[in-house]
C-alpha positions in Angstrom: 0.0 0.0 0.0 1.3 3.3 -0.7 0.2 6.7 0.7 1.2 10.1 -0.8 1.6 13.0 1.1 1.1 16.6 -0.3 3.5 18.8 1.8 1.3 21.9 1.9 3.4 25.9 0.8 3.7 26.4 4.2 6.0 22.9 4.3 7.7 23.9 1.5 8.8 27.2 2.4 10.1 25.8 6.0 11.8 23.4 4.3 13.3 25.6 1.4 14.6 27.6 5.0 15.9 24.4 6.4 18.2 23.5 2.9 19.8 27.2 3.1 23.3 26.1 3.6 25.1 29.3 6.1 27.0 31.8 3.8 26.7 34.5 1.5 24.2 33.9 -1.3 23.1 35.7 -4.4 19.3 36.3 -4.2 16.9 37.8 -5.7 14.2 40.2 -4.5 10.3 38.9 -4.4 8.7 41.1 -2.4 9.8 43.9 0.5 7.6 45.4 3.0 6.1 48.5 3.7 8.8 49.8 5.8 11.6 48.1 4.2 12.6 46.4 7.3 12.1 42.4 5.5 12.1 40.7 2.3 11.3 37.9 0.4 13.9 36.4 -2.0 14.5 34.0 -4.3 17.1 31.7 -4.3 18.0 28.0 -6.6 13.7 27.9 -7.2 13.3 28.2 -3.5 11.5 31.4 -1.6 13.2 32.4 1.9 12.4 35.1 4.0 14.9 37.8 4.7 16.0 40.9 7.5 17.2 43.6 5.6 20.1 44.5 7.3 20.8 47.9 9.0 23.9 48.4 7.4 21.8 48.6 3.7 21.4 51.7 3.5 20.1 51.4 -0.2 16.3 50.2 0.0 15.7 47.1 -1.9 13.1 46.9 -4.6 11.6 43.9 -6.4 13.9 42.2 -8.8 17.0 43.4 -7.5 19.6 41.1 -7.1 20.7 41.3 -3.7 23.7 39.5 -1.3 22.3 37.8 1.1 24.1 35.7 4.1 22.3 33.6 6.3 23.2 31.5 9.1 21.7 28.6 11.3 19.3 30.9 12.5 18.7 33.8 10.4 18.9 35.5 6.9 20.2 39.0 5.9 20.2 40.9 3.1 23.3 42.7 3.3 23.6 45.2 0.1 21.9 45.4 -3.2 24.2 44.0 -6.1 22.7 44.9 -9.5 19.0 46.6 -10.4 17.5 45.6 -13.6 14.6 48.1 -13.4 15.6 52.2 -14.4 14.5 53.2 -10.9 16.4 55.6 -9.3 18.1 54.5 -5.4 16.6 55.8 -2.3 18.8 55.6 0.6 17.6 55.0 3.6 17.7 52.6 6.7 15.3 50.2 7.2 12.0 50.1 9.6 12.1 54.5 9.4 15.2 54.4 11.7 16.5 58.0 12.1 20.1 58.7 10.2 22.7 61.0 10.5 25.7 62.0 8.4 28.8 63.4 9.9 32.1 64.8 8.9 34.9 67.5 8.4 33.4 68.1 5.3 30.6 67.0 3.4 29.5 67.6 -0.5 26.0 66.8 -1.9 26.2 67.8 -5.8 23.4 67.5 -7.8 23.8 68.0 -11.8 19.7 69.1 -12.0 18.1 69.2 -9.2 17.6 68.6 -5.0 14.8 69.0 -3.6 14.5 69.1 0.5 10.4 68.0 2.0 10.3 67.8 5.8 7.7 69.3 8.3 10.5 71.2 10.1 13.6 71.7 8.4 16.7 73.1 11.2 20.0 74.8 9.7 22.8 75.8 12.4 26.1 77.1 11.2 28.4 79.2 12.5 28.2 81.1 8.1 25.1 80.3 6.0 26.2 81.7 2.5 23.6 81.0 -0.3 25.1 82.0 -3.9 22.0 81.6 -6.6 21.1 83.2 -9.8 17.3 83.1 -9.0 16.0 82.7 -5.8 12.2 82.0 -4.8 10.9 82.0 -1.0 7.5 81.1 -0.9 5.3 80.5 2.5 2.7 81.6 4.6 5.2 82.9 7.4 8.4 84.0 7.8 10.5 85.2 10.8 13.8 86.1 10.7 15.5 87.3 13.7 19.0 88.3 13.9 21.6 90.5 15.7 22.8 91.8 12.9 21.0 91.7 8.8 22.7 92.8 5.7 21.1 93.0 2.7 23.1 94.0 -0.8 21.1 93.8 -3.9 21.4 95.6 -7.1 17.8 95.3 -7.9 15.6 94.8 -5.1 11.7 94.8 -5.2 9.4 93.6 -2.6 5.2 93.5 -3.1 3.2 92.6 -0.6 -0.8 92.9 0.6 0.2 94.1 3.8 3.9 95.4 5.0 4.8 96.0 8.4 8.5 97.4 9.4 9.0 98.0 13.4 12.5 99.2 14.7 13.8 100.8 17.3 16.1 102.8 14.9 15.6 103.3 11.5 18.2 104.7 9.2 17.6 105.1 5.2 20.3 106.3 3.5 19.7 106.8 -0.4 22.4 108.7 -2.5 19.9 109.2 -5.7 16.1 109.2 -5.9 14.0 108.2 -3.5 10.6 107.8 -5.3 7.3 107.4 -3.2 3.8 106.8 -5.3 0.8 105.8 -3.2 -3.2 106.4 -2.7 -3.0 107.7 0.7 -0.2 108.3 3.2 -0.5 109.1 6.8 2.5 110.2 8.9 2.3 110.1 12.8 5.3 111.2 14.6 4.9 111.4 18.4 7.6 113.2 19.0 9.8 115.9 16.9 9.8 115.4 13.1 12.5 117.3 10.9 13.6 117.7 7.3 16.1 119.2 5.9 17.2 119.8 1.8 18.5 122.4 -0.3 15.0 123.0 -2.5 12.0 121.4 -1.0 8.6 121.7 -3.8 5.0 120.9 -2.3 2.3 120.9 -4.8 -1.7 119.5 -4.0 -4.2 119.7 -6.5 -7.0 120.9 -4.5 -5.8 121.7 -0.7 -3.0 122.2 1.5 -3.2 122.6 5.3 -1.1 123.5 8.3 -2.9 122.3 11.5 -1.2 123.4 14.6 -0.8 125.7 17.8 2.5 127.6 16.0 2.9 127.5 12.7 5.9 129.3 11.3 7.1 130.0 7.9 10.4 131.6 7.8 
């Protein structure tokens, strides 16, 4: 009498485990999860499940052919080898573990393009120097508080619904032309206001009034 015995995918996959001789293999990727943190590989027909390691920082992606060692207890995928697909890398370590990047000096050069998206973006430095041909900030509020701002432009323009400047001091030194065109402008100085130029020319189409307790013309 013989008696077959099915082994169900479930048997299989153990056993495909089991057969895994310890050492580096060449796999390749079957599926990944969400967070990157495990894998499923293929390896000699067989399927095998995999712990991406923490040292691979590039994030594997289906088909890519991966190393992978494994021992008596455990496989790992250790780096990605060769990517069939056109898909660019992300780098990144697995599970959404935090990572940092430290040295003397570090370059990121970029031939088109980089592009920065974080909910709260922090830059401390002793110098922040910004060279650009064309610059763009564009938000809903911005501070900027400083001991100690200088601006140098050769054209400057700034347009804005509502502008508020508030200083303790204010000085405005223009060698040329100062040029001022607006609806209506009100002045309120609580305390002594005083001009001085060489010619001075006032001209109103309908009126022109001095308010005051003293008014002298001289």
């Amino acid at each position: 009498m013989t008696i077959t015995i099915r082994a169900t995918d479930v048997d299989s996959f153990a056993m495909a485990e089991r057969l895994l001789e310890p050492g580096h293999h060449t796999a390749r990727i079957v599926s990944v999860s969400d967070d990157g943190a495990a894998a499923e590989v293929e390896l000699g027909g067989a399927r095998h499940r995999a712990t991406v390691a923490v040292g691979c920082v590039v994030r594997p992606i289906l088909q890519d052919i991966v190393l992978l060692f494994t021992n008596m207890e455990q496989s790992f995928v250790v780096t990605v080898l060769e990517r069939a697909a056109s898909n660019g890398v992300m780098i990144g370590p697995p599970a959404g573990r935090n990572m940092s990047i430290e040295g003397e000096t570090i370059t990121i050069a970029a031939r088109q393009r980089i592009s920065l998206r974080a909910d709260s973006i922090d830059l401390r430095a002793k110098l922040f120097a910004v060279l650009a041909n064309k610059g763009t900030w564009i938000g809903k509020l911005y501070t900027l508080i400083a001991d100690h701002v200088r601006c140098s432009a050769r054209i400057q323009e700034a347009s804005a619904e509502s502008l508020t400047i508030k200083a303790v001091a204010r000085v405005a030194v223009i060698e040329r032309i100062d040029s001022l065109q607006t609806e209506t402008q009100a002045i309120r100085v609580t305390g002594i206001a005083s001009e001085m130029a060489h010619s001075k020319v006032i001209a109103v189409s309908e009126d022109l009034r001095l308010d005051g307790k003293r008014v002298t013309v001289a």
